[in-house]
Structures are given as C-alpha cells and as structure tokens.
C-alpha positions as CSV (number, residue, x, y, z in Angstrom):
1,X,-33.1,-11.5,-18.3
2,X,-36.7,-11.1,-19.2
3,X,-37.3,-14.7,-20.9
4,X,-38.1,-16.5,-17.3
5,X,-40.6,-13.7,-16.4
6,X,-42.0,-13.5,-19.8
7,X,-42.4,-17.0,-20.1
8,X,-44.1,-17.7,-16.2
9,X,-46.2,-14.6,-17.2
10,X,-47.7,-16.2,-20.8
11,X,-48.3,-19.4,-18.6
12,X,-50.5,-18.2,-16.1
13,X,-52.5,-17.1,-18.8
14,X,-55.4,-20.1,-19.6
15,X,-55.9,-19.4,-23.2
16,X,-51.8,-19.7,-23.9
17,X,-50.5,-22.9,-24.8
18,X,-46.5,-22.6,-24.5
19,X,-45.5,-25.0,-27.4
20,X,-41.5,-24.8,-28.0
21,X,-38.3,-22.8,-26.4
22,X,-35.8,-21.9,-28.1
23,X,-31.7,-21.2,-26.6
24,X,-28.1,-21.5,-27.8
25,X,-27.2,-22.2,-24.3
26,X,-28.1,-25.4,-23.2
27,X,-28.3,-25.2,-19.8
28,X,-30.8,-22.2,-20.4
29,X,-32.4,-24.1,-22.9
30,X,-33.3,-26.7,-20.4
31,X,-34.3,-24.6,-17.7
32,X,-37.0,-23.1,-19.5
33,X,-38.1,-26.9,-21.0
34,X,-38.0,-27.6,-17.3
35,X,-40.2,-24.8,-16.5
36,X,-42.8,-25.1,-19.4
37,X,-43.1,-28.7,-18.5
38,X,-43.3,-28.5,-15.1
39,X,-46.1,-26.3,-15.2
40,X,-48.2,-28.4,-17.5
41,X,-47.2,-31.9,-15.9
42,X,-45.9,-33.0,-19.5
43,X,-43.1,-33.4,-21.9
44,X,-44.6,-31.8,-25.0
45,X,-42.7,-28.0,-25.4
46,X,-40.6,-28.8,-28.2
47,X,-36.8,-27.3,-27.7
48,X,-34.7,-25.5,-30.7
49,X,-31.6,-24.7,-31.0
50,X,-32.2,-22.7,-34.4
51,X,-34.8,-20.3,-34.6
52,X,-35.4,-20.3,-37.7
53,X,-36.7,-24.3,-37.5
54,X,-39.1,-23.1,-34.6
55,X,-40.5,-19.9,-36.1
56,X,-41.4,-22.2,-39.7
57,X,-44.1,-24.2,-38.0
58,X,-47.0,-23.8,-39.0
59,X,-49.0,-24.4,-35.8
60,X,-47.3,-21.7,-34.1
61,X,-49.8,-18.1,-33.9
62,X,-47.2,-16.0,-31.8
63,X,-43.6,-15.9,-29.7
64,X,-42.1,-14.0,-27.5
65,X,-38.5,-12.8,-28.0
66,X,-36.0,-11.8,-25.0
67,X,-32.9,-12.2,-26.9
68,X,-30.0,-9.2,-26.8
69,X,-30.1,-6.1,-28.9
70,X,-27.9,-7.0,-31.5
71,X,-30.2,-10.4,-32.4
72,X,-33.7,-7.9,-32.1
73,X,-34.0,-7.4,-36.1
74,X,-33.0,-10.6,-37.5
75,X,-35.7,-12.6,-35.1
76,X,-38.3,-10.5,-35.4
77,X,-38.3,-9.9,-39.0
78,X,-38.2,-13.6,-39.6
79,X,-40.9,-14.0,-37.2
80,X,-43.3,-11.4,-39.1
81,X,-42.2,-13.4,-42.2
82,X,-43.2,-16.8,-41.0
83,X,-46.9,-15.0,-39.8
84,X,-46.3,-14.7,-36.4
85,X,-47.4,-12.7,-33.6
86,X,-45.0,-11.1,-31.6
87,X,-44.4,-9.6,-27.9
88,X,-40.4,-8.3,-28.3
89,X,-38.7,-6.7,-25.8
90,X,-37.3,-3.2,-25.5
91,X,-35.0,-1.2,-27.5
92,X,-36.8,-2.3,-31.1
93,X,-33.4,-2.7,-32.2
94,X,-29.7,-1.9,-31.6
95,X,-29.8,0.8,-34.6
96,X,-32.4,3.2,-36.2
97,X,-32.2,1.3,-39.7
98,X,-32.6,-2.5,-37.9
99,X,-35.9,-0.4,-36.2
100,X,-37.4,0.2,-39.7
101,X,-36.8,-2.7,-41.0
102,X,-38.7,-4.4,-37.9
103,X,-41.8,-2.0,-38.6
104,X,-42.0,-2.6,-42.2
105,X,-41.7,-6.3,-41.5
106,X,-44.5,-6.2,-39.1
107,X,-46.6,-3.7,-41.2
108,X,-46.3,-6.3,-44.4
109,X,-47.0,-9.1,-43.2
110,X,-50.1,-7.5,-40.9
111,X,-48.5,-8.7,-37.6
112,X,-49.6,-8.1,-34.0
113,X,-46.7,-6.7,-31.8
114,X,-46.6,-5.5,-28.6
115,X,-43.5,-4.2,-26.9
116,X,-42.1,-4.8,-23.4
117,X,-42.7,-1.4,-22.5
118,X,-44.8,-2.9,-19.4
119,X,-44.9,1.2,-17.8
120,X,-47.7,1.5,-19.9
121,X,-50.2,-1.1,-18.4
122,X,-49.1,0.5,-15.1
123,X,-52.1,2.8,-13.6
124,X,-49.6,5.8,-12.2
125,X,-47.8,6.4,-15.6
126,X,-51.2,6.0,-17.6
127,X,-52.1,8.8,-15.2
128,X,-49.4,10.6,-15.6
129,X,-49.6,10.7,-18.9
130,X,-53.4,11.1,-19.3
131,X,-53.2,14.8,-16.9
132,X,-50.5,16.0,-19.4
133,X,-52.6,14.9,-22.6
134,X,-55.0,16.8,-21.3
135,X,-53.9,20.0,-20.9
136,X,-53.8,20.3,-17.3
137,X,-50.6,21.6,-16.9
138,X,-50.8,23.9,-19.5
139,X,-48.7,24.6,-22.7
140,X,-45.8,21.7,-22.1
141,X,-42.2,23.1,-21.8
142,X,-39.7,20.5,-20.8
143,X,-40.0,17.0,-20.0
144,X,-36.9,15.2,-18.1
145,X,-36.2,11.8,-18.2
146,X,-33.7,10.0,-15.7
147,X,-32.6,7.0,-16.5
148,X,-30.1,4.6,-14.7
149,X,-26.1,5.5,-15.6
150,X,-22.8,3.5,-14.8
151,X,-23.3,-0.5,-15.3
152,X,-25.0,-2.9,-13.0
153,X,-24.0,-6.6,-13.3
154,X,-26.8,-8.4,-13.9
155,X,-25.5,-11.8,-14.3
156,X,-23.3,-11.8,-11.0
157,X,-20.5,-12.9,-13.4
158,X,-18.0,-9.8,-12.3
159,X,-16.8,-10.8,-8.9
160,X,-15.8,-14.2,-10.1
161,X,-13.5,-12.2,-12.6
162,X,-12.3,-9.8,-9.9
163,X,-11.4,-12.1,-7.7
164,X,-9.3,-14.2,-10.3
165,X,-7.9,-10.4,-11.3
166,X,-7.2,-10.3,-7.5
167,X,-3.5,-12.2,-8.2
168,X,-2.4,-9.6,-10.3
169,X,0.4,-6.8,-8.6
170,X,-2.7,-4.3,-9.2
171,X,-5.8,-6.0,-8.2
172,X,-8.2,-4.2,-10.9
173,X,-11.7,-3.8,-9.8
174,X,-12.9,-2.4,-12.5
175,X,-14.2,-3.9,-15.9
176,X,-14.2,-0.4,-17.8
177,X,-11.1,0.0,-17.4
178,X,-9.2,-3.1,-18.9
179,X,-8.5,-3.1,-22.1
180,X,-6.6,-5.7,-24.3
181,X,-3.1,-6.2,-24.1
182,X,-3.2,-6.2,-20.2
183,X,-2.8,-9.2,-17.7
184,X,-6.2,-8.5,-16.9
185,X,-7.4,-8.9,-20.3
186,X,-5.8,-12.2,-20.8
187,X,-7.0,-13.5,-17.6
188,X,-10.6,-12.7,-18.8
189,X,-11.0,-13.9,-22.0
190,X,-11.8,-17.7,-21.9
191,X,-13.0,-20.5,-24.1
192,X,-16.5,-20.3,-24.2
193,X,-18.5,-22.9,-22.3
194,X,-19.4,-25.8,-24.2
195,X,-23.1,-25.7,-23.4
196,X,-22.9,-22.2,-25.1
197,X,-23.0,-21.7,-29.2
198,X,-20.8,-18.5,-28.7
199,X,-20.4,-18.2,-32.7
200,X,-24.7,-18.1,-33.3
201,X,-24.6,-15.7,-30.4
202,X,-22.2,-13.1,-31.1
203,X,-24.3,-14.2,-34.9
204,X,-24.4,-10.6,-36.7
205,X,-22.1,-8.4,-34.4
206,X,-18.3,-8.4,-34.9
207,X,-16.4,-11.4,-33.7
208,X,-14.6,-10.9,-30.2
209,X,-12.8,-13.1,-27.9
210,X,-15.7,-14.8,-25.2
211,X,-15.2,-13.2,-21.8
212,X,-18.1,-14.2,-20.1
213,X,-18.3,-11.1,-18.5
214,X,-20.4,-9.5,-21.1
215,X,-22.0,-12.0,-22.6
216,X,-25.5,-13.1,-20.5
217,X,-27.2,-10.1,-19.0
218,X,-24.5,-7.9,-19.3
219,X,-24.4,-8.0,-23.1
220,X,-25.8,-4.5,-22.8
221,X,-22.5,-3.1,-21.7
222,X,-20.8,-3.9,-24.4
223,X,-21.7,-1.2,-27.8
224,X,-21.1,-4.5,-30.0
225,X,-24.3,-5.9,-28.6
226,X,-26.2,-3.3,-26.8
227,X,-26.4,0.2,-26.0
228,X,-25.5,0.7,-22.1
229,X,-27.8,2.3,-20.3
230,X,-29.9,4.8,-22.0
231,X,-30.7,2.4,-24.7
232,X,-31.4,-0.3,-22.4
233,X,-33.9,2.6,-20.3
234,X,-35.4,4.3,-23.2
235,X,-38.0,2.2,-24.1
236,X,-39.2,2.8,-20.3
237,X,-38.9,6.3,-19.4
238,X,-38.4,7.5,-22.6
239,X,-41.0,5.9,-23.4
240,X,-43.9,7.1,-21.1
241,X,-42.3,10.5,-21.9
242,X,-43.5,10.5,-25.3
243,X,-47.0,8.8,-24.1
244,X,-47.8,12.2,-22.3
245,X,-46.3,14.7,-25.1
246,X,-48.6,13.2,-27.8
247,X,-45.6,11.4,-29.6
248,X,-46.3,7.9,-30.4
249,X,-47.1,8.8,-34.2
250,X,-44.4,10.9,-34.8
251,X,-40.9,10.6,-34.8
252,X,-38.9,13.7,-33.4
253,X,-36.8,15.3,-32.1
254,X,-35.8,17.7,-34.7
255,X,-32.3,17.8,-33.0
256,X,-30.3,16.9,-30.3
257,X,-27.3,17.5,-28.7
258,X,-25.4,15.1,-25.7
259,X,-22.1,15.2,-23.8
260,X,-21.2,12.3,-21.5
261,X,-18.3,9.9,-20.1
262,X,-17.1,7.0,-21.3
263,X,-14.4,4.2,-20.9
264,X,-11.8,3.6,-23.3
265,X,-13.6,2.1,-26.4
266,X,-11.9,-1.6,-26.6
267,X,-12.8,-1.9,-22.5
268,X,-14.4,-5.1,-21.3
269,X,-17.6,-2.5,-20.9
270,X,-17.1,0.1,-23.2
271,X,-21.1,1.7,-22.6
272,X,-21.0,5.3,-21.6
273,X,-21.3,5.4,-18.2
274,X,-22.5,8.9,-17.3
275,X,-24.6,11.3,-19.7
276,X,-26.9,14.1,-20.9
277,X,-29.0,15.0,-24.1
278,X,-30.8,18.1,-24.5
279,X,-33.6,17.1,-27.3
280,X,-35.3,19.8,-29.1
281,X,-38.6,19.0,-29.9
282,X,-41.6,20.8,-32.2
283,X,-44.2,23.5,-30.9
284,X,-40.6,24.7,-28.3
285,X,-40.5,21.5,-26.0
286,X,-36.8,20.8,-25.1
287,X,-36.7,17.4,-23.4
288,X,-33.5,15.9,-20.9
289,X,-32.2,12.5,-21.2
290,X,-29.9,11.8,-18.3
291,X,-28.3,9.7,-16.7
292,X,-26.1,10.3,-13.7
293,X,-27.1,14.0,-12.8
294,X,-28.7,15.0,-9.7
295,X,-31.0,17.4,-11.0
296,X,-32.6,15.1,-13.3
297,X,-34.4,12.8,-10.8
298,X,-35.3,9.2,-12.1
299,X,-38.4,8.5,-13.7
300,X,-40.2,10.9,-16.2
301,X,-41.7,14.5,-15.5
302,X,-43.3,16.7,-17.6
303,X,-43.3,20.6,-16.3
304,X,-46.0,22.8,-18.3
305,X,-46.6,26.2,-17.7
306,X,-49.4,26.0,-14.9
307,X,-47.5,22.7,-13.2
308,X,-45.9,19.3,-13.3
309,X,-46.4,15.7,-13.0
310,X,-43.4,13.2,-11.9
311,X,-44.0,9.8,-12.3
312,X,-41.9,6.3,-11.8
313,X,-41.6,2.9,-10.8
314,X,-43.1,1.6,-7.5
315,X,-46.2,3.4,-8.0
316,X,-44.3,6.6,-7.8
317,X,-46.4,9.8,-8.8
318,X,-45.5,13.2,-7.6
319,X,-47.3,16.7,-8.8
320,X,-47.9,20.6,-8.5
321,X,-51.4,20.1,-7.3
322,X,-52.1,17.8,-4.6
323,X,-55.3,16.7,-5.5
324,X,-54.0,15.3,-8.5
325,X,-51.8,13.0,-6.1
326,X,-55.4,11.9,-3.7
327,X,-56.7,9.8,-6.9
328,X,-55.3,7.4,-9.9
329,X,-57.7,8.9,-12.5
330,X,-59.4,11.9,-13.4
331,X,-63.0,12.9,-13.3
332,X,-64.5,11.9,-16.6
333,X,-65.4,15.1,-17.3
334,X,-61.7,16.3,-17.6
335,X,-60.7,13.2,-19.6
336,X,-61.1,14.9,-23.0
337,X,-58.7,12.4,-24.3
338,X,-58.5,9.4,-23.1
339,X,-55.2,7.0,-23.5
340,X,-55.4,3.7,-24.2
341,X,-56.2,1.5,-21.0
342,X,-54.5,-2.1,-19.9
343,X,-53.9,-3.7,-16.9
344,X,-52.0,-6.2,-17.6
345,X,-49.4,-6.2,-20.4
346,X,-49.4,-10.1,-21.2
347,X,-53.1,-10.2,-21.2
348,X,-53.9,-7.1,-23.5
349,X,-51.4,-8.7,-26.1
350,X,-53.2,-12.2,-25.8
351,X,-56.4,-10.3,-26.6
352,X,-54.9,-8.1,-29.5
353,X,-54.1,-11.1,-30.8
354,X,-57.4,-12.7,-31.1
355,X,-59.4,-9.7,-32.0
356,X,-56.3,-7.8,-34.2
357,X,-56.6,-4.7,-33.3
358,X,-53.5,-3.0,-31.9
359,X,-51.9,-3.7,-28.8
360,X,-51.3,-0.6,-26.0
361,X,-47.3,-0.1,-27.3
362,X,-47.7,-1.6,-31.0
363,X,-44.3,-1.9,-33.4
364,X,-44.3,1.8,-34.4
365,X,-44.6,3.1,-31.0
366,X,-41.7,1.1,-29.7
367,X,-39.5,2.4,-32.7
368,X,-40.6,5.8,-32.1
369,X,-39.8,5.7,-28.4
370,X,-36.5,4.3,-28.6
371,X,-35.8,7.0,-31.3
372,X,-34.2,9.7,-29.3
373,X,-32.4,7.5,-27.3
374,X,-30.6,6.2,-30.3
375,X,-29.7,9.5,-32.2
376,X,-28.7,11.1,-28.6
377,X,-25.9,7.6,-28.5
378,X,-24.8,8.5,-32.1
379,X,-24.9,12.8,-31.3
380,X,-23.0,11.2,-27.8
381,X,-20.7,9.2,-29.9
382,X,-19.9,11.7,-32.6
383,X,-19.3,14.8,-30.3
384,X,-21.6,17.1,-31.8
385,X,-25.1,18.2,-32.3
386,X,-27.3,16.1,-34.6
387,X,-30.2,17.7,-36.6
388,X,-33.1,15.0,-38.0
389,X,-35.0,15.0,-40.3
390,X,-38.8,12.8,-39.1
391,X,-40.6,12.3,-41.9
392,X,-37.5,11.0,-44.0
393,X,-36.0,9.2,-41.0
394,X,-32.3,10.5,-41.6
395,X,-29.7,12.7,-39.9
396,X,-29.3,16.4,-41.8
397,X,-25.9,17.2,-43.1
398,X,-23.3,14.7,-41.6
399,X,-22.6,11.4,-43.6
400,X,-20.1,10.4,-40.9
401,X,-23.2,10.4,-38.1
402,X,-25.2,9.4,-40.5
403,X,-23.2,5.7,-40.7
404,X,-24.5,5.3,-37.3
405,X,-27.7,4.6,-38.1
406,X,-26.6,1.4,-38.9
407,X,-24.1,-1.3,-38.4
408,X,-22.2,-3.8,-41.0
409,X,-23.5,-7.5,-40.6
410,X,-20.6,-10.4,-40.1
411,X,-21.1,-12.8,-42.8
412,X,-23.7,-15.1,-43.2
413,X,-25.9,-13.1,-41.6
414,X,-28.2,-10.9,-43.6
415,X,-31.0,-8.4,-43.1
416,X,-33.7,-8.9,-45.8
C-alpha cells in the first residue's frame, strides 16, 4: 500500500539512485521495475525475489521497507545487520518484543531510521504539538486520540468474494462473520496465484489456507499478520499524541485498560472492529484511544487546564483560543522549546543519512509511539486491565498477558 508512493517519493529526490526492488509477487515485482525504470529511461534496478540477496550488497547505503506487520522485524533487523539505512513503515512491529529487537538492531549496528510517521513533517500537527510543549494550555490533563474502527478494504478484493458468496441460500456480506466450516469459507479459500510465493509471505506467521481476501492490503485485518485498526493508526495519531505530551523518550503508560468488539476469532477478518482504552499516564494524564465513539473525534487533541488543541489530517487544527487558529507557528518568543522541524519526510531522511544525525521520528520514537497501542490490543485481548512496567519493558503481574508480548515464529524463520 505504501511501496508505490514511497518509491515515486525517493525518485523525485536528485541525490537518490533507486538501485533494486524487491517482491514475492511478481506481477508487483514488475510493476515497481516498470516504475523505477521508466523514470530513469533504463533497465538497471536490479529485481529480488529474496531479500536477504538484495540487502547483502555491498553498494547499497539504505532501503525502504512497506512490507506487512508480521515481516517488520525480520527485514529490518537484517537490514541494520547488513549496514543499511532504513525508512520502515508504521507499527515498528506486530509485537512489543519484535519492536525491541528492531531498536537494539538499529542501535548496534549505528543505523539511520526514520519511520513513516509522515504527521510529523506536517506544519499543523508540528503546531499542535509545539503550543502543548509549551505550556500554553496549561498543566496537560487528557489527550484523546480517534483513530479509524471497523475494516476498510483496501485492495478492492471483497466484492469479488461477495459476489461469488452471492449463490449461496444466504448471500453473506460480510467477511467478519464467516468462519471455517461454512459454504462461505470454502468458497473463499483458494489456491494461491501463481505469481504469488504465498509460503515466503505468510513466512513467520502461522500457516493458513490463502483467501486472497486478506492477504494484499488487507493483511491488516487479519491478528496473524496485523493488528486491525488501532495498530495500523497508532503510529499516526498516537503518534503525534505523544509528540505534544513530551513522550518520545519514554515509554509509558503505566497502565491501561480497554473494552471493545470483535468478530469471532477464526473469521476471515478477525481485527476488533470497535474499541476504547483509557491509558494512565505519569504526572495524572489519562489518555483515550478510540475507535468508533462519537465523543472521541478523529485526529489527536490535547485538553490542558487553560485550553485545548485538536489537530488532524487535511490541515485540520482546531483550538480554545482563536488566535492560535490565525497562524501556523508561534511567536518566537513563546517557542521556549522548539520541536524538531521537517518539511518533507523523504527529504529529512535523505539528509539524516548523509550527515547521521537523527531523523525527525528515529527507531526509538516509532517503538515508543506504537507502545500503547500494542499493550491496549493485548489489555483488549485479555479482558482486563494491564499495569507496565517502562523502564523494564514488561507487563506487572500476569504471565498469561505477558505471552502477548510476543508471538511463536513458524519454522525456519528465526529472530536473531
């Protein structure tokens, strides 16, 4: 989903040579050799089908990665390993321990990373975020966070199932609601394509049947390869939400408590479609991650005790004081502290990776984002409250939640 933008985005850049592409999919595969080429009137990008062949040459300085969640840690900790550069998308990583081991990969082997946590170079959240940092709200209280809820098909692959689902006596419409062991079910799962390598890309996660239906784009739906919603949002709203609270070098919340919906666990998409997590955070902020609920309006807004700032997408910025609203930055004299500044998310991590100094959302901001977002799926997915502990990185009293930190890897594939 983000690979074609990514890659137009690095080649409008003059001091970026695009030099290889790497797919499973072949027609994919092609497309982007097609695109690479194109642009440079040549045949010289280089396609893989393994990534480990493309990330071991040596004349290679950096990649970008838009590959699903569950392939996030393996890629980018042989990437670090094999001394590149790296711009990887949002969430780090499908769990909490696949996270760390991306950030001690990336801190060992001195690696530039930037995240695809684009808000950032964007002037209203930078803004937003700056007003907060500086006091001018007062003592911060509560932050909300809306994110998206339900599933969206992305690929456009669902109606072609629906309608093939349409010859059944019930005519389901709904792809969170069929489970195995239905007509439905047998009707969706297929032999995979033979342009796709469906074994390399279900690779670590548990082997399922191929029903194309949650495999491109709407791999997020699926808790075997991504997180649904709020994991997929996070790294976005969540994000920018931590930007303004001062959060990006520290880990909380200290504990956090969810409810939500969700479809039966062996469903087609099995992501919870509706939710809400009340994180409490130090020094009394309590912060709400929702999805679905009207109160909690999309985007992120921070509420203090002498105002508020809402910001979002589209240039969206909303406050308490309307004079906040008639500029895009503040005067310098109220710009005590000063955020980082980019304006254009490609470029600043070109130039981080010429001069090496970080990039505006570096590894251990991106794993320190997607943090609460994680522990409120496994507090979601155990039915309780979840205390944490951030300087140790580990849930407080409950082995059984504590297993959802991680995942088990299908053999070969190993985590080093």
């Amino acid at each position: 989903m983000q690979a074609p933008g990514n890659t137009r985005a690095f080649l409008g850049q003059n001091d970026c040579q695009v030099v290889a592409a790497c797919n499973i999919e072949e027609n994919h595969l092609k497309k982007a050799l097609d695109t690479i080429n194109g642009h440079y009137k040549n045949s010289d990008c280089k396609p893989y089908h393994d990534y480990r062949e493309m990330m071991a040459r040596k004349d290679i300085d950096a990649v970008m990665l838009a590959v699903p969640d569950h392939w996030h840690a393996l890629i980018s900790v042989e990437a670090a390993k094999n001394k590149k550069d790296i711009y990887g998308e949002k969430p780090l990583a499908r769990t909490i321990a696949e996270q760390q081991a991306i950030v001690k990969a990336v801190r060992r082997h001195k690696r530039i990373w930037q995240t695809g946590s684009w808000q950032r170079s964007e002037k209203n959240f930078h803004y937003g975020a700056e007003i907060v940092r500086n006091g001018l709200i007062g003592k911060l209280k509560r932050v909300e966070v809306g994110l998206p809820s339900g599933h969206h098909d992305f690929a456009g692959t669902a109606k072609a199932l629906i309608e093939k689902l349409a010859t059944l006596p019930d005519k389901p419409t709904d792809l969170s609601k069929i489970v195995p062991g239905t007509p439905a079910w047998d009707l969706a799962v297929t032999l995979p394509p033979p342009q796709l390598d469906y074994e390399t890309w279900i690779g670590p996660s548990r082997m399922e049947p191929h029903i194309a239906q949650r495999v491109f784009m709407n791999w997020r739906w699926n808790y075997n390869t991504g997180g649904g919603q709020l994991l997929d949002w996070i790294g976005h709203h969540g994000d920018i939400a931590h930007w303004g609270m001062g959060n990006d070098d520290t880990i909380g919340p200290l504990e956090i408590e969810a409810y939500g919906e969700f479809p039966p666990k062996d469903a087609i998409w099995n992501t919870c479609t509706k939710y809400r997590i009340t994180a409490k955070y130090p020094n009394d902020i309590e912060v709400i991650i929702a999805g679905g609920h009207d109160d909690i309006k999309g985007g992120t807004k921070w509420i203090g005790a002498d105002g508020w700032v809402w910001v979002n997408r589209g240039k969206a910025f909303e406050s308490s004081n309307p004079v906040w609203a008639e500029s895009r930055r503040l005067p310098e004299d109220q710009r005590k502290v000063k955020l980082y500044e980019s304006s254009n998310h490609y470029r600043n991590f070109l130039d981080c990776v010429k001069s090496r100094k970080p990039t505006i959302t570096p590894v251990e901001v991106a794993h320190h984002s997607a943090i609460p977002g994680h522990l409120g799926l496994i507090a979601l997915l155990a039915g309780r409250k979840i205390k944490w502990d951030a300087k140790k990185e580990v849930i407080v009293g409950d082995a059984e939640a504590s297993k959802l930190l991680t995942r088990p890897y299908r053999k070969p594939w190993k985590l080093k």
